[in-house]
C-alpha positions in Angstrom: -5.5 -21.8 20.4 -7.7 -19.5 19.6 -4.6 -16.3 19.5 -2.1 -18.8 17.7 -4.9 -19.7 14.4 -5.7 -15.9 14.3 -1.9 -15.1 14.0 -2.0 -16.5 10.9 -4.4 -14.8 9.0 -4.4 -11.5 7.3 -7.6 -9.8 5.9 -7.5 -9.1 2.6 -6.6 -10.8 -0.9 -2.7 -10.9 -1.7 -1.3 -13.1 -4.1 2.7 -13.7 -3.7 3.2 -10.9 -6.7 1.9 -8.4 -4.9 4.4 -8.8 -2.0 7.7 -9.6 -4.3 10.2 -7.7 -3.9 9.5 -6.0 -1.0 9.8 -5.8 2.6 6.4 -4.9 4.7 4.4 -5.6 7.7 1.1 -7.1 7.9 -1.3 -6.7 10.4 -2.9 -9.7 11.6 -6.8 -11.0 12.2 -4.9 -11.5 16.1 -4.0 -8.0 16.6 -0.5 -8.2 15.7 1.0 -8.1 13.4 3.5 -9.8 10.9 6.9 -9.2 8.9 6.9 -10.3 5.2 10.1 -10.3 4.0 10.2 -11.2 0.1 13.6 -9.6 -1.0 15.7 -12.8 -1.4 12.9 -15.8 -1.2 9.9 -15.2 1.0 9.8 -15.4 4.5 6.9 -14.3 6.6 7.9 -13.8 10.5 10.7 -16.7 11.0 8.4 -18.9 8.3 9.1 -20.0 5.1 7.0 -19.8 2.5 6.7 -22.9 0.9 3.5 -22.9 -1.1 1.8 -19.6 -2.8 -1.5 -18.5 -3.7 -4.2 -21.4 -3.2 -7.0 -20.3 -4.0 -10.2 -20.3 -1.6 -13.7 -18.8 -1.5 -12.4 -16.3 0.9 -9.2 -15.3 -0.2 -5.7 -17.3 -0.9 -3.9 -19.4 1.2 0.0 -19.0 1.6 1.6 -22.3 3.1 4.6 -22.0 5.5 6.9 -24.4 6.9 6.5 -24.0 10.7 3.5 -22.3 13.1 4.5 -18.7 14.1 4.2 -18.1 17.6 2.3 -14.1 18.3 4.4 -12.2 20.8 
């Protein structure tokens, strides 16, 4: 469980404008990492982004519309 939570979190502080555009990998808190895809929409792995940059205290949260799965 432990493996599949960290998957989903990248350290830093990136709102959806600074990935717009653009095609990148991220590296994951896991150890893997993670393919953001926002050239037509935004996809992130075989996720969908369906909610952008909620704020927290530690950063922003990015809501998808599926759990991604580490390799």
């Amino acid at each position: 469980m432990r493996t599949i939570l960290s998957y989903h979190i990248v350290d830093g502080k990136a709102t959806s404008r600074d990935f717009l555009g653009k095609r990148l990998e991220a590296a994951t808190m896991q150890g893997g990492s993670v393919l953001i895809d926002a050239t037509k929409g935004v996809m992130i792995g075989n996720a969908k982004l369906i909610k952008a940059d909620i704020t927290a205290d530690n950063g922003y949260i990015h809501v998808i519309d599926t759990v991604m799965m580490p390799k």
